[in-house]
C-alpha positions as CSV (number, residue, x, y, z in Angstrom):
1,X,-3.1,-11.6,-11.4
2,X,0.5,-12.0,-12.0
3,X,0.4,-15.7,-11.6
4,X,-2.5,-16.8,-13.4
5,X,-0.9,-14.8,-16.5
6,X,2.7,-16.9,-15.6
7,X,0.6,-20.3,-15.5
8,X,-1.1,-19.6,-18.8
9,X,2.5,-18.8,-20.0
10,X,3.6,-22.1,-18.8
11,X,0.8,-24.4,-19.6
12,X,1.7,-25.1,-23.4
13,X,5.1,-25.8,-22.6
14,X,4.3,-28.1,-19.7
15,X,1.1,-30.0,-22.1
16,X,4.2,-30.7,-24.9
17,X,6.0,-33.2,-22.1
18,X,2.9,-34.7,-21.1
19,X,1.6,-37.8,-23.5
20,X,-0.9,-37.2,-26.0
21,X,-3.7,-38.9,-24.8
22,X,-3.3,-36.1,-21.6
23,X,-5.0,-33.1,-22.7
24,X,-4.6,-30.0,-20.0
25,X,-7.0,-27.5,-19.0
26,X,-7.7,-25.2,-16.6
27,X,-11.3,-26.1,-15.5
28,X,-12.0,-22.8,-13.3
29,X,-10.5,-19.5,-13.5
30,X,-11.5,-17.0,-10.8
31,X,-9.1,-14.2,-12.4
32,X,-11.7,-12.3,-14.2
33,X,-14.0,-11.8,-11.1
34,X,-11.1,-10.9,-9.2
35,X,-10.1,-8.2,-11.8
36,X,-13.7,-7.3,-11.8
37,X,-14.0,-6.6,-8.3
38,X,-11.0,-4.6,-7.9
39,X,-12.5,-2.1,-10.9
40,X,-15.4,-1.7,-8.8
41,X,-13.4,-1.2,-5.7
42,X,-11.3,1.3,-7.4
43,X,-14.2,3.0,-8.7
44,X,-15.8,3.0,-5.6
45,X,-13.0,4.7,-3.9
46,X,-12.8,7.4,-7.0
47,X,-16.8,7.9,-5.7
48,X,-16.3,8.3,-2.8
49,X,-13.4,10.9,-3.0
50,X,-15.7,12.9,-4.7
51,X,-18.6,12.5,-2.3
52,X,-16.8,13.7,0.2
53,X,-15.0,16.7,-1.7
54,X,-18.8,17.9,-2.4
55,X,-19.7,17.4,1.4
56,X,-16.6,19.6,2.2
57,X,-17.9,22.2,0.2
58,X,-21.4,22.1,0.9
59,X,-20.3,22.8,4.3
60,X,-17.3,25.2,3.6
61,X,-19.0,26.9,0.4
62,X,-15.9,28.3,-0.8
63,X,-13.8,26.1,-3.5
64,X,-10.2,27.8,-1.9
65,X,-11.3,26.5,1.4
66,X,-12.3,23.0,0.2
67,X,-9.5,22.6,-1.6
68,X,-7.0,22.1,1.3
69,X,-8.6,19.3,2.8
70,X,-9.6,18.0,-0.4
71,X,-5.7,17.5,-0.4
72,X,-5.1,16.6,2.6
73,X,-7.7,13.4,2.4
74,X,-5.4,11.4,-0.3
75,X,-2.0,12.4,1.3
76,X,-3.1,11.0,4.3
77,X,-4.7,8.0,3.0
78,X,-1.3,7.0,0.5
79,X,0.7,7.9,3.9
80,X,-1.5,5.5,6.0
81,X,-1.2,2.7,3.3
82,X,2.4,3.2,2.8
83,X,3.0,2.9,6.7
84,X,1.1,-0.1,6.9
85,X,2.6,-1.6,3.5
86,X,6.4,-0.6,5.8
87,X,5.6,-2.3,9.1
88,X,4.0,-5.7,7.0
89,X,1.2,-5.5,9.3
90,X,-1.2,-7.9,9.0
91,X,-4.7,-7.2,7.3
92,X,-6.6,-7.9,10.6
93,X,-3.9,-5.2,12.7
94,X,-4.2,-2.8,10.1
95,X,-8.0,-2.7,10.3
96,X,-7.9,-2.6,14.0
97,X,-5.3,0.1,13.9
98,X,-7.6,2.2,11.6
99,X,-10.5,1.8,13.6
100,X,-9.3,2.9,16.9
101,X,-9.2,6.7,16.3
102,X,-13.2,6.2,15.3
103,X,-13.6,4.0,18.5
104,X,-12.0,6.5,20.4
105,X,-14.1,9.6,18.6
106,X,-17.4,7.2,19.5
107,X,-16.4,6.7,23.0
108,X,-16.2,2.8,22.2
């Protein structure tokens, strides 16, 4: 997002050095979908945080006893990221890294 907003910055300068009879555009700008779809992946995530506090409680049915874990789900997610984000690791090693506790939990 940052460099679409540093080419827009640029493009007026850049169209005064050109001749006049050159007139610059951008013809397709994919920025706005791409802003779009991290909103919904945000929101998604804020869903499904909250789906999964209820499911604690429905199970626990005790809001002290839901709160830890409630807790503990976001720590451990921001810790995961940020250790990823640390090592550089590729998007492709990170997923396979987060998948092999499950794999190992579904005996695959």
């Amino acid at each position: 997002m940052e460099t679409i907003q540093r080419v827009r910055a640029v493009l007026p300068q850049f169209q005064l050095s050109l001749p006049p009879s050159v007139h610059l555009e951008i013809a397709y700008d994919q920025s706005q979908n791409i802003k779009s779809s991290i909103d919904d992946v945000e929101l998604t995530l804020v869903i499904a945080a909250a789906l999964v506090v209820l499911v604690i409680f429905a199970f626990l049915r005790r809001v002290s006893a839901t709160l830890i874990p409630s807790l503990a789900l976001p720590i451990a997610v921001i810790g995961n990221l940020r250790r990823h984000v640390d090592l550089r690791l590729q998007s492709r090693q990170s997923v396979a890294d987060g998948a092999d506790p499950v794999g190992g939990f579904c005996g695959g």
